[in-house]
N, C-alpha and C positions, 0 to 999 in steps of 0.2 A: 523476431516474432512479427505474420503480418497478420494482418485482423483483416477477416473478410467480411463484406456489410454491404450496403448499397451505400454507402455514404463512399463518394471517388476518392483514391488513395490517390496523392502523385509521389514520385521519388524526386531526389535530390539527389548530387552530388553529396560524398562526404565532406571534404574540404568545407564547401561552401555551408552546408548545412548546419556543421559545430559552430559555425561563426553566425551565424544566423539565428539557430536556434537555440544556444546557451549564451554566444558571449553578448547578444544584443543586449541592448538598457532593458535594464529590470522595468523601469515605471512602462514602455510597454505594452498597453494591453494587449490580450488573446484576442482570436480573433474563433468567436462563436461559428461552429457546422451544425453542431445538435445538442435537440435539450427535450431530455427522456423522462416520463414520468416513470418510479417503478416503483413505488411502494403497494405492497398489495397483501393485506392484512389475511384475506379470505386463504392464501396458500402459504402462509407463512412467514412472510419476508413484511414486515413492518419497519425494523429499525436495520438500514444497512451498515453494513460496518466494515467490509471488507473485500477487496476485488484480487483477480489474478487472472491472466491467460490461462486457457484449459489447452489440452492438446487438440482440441477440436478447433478449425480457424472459426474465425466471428464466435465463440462463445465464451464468457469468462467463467470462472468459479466465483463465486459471492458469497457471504455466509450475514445474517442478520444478528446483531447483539439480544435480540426475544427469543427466536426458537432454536430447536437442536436441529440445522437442517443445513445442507450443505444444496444450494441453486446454482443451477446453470445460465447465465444470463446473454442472452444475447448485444452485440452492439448498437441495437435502436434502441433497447431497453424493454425486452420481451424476456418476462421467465419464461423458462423452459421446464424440465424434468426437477425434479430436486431429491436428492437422497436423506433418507428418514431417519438421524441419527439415536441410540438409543439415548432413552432419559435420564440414566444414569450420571451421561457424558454433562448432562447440562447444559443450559444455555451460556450465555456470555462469552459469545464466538467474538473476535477484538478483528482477527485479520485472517486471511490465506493462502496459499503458495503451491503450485504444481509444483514437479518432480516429470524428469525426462521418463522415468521409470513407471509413469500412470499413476503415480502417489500420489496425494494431496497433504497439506501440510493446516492443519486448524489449531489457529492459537488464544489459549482463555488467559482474559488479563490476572481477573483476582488469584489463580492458584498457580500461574506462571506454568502453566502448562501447554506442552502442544501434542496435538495429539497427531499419530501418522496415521490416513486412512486409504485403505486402496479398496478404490470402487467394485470387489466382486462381488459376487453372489455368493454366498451371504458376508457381508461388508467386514472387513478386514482391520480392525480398529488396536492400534497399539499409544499407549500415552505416556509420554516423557516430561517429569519434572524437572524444569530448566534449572533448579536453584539445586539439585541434587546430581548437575553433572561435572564431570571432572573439572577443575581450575576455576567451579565459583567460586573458593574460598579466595582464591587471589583479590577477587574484585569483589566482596561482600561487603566490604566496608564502604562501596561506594552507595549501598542502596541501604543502610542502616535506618536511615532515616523516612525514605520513601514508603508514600499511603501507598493502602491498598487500591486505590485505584488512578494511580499515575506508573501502573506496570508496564508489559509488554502491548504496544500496540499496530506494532506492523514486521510482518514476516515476508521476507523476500528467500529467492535461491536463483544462487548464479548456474544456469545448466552447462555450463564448460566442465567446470570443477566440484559440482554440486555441493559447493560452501553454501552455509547458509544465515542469513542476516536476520535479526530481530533488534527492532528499535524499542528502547524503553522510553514511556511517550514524555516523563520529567519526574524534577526533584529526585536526582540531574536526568537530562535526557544525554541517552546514553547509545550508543551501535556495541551491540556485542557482536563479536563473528563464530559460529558454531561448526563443527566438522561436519562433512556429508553424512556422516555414523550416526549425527547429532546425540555423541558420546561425551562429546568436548566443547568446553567456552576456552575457545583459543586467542581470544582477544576481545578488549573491550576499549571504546575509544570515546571519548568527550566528545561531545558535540556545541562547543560551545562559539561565544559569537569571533573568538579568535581567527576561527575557524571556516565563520562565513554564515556559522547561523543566528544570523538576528534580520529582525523584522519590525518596521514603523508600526506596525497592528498592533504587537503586543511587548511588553515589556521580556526582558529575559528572563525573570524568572514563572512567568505565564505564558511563552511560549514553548510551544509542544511539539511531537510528534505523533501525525494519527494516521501516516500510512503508508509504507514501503513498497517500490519496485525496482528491478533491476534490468536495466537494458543493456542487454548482450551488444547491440550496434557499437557502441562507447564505451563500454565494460565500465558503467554508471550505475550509482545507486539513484534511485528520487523520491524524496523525502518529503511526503504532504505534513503538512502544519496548519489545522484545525484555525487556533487562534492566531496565527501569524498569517493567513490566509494566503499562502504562499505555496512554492516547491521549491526544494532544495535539493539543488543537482550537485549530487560529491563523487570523490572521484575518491576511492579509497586508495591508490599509489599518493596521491598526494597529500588528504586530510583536507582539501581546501572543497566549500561550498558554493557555486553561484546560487542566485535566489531567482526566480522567476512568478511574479506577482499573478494571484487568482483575479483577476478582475477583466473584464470585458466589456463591450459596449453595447447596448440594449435600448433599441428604442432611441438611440441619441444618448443616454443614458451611462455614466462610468458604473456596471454591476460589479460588486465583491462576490465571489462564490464563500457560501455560508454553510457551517458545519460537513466540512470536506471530510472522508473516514475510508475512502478508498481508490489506489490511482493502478492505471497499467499505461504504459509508455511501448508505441508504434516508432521510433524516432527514424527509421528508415519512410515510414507515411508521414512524418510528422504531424504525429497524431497523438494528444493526451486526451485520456479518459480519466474522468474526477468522477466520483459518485460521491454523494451525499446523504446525511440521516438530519434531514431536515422537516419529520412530519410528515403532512400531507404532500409538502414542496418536494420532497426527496427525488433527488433525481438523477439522470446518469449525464453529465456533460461531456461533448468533444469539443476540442480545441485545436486550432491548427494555429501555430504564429505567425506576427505579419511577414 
């Protein structure tokens, strides 16, 4: 995926890059390009909560946790167009995910739903209850206990094989892997610190997940973590996590990036994009490493 923008792309070597860009020291910091304001109450977008590549270059999909609306967001952090979902569907959009196919993937935490939308005229809305697909009963005993709002919170799709990934954000956090049909939970895996996810921010049973992508360059998932202020780059052949710390330098300054809810990953530009539901602060960050 490249993302086109005026902000300069450079490439890299792969070799060099893996090693640069995941295996360096976690502590670290990014190294700030941009920092976008985007909340914008008047068209709908108040609380961000969700980012993804669109098929369009430079524009992502974003969906806000307040309205029923699916936005188009540019990389400087300009809405664009936005699709007017019915009221029915409700609010409480958590994450979202394209499809090579023009689909879009919108997922609500409290009913464990996602819904598949394909942008025609007039809008093409089909919804699938994750807890009513085949082989949840295998893994139901994992989520016996889990509130109602430590559900589903980031949705990712591998466009090779059009698997597709939904993190549950805790109490346990958890990667389920779903079929392209998304007929099937064909797998469900721990995410625990065995594993690589832990974080000095937050204890383990307070650390989350708030936001999923997947980079085709590394055949990588990356795993935002709200209260661990972190990303977690896993490699599902192996199960094992690197962490790569939210913080950067500002003003002289070491900045934490604060209430993080949505990322998409350039790693061919080595470029992460963090979005945030931060209030009025909300914002769209790039980051390129040192």
């Amino acid at each position: 995926m490249k993302v086109a923008s005026s902000i300069p792309l450079g490439l890299t070597l792969f070799s060099f890059f893996m090693f640069a860009f995941v295996g360096s020291g976690k502590g670290e910091p990014l190294r700030l390009i941009g920092s976008f304001e985007v909340r914008n109450k008047h068209k709908g977008y108040s609380e961000p909560s969700g980012l993804s590549p669109s098929s369009v270059e430079g524009l992502f999909w974003t969906v806000s946790d307040a309205d029923a609306k699916l936005h188009l967001l540019t990389s400087d952090g300009q809405l664009k167009n936005a699709f007017h979902l019915p009221e029915a569907l409700g609010a409480d959009l958590e994450a979202v995910a394209s499809r090579l196919d023009g689909s879009v993937l919108l997922l609500q935490e409290r009913d464990w739903a996602i819904t598949v939308l394909k942008p025609t005229t007039p809008i093409s809305l089909e919804r699938i209850l994750i807890k009513r697909m085949r082989g949840f009963g295998r893994y139901s005993h994992l989520f016996r206990a889990n509130p109602t709002n430590k559900g589903p919170e980031g949705i990712a799709v591998d466009p090779e094989t059009g698997t597709v990934f939904l993190a549950i954000e805790g109490e346990p956090r958890v990667l389920l892997t779903l079929s392209p049909q998304l007929t099937e939970i064909v797998n469900a895996t721990s995410l625990s610190k065995e594993n690589g996810f832990a974080s000095p921010k937050a204890k383990d049973g307070e650390l989350d997940v708030s936001g999923l992508a997947w980079s085709p360059f590394s055949n990588t998932l990356w795993m935002l973590s709200d209260t661990g202020k972190c990303v977690f780059v896993y490699n599902p052949n192996t199960g094992i996590a690197e962490r790569i710390d939210l913080k950067f330098h500002n003003s002289g300054e070491k900045t934490w990036v604060k209430n993080a809810e949505g990322i998409v990953v350039d790693e061919e530009a080595q470029r992460i994009f963090v979005l945030t539901d931060d209030g009025k602060d909300s914002r769209l960050f790039v980051f390129e490493r040192p």
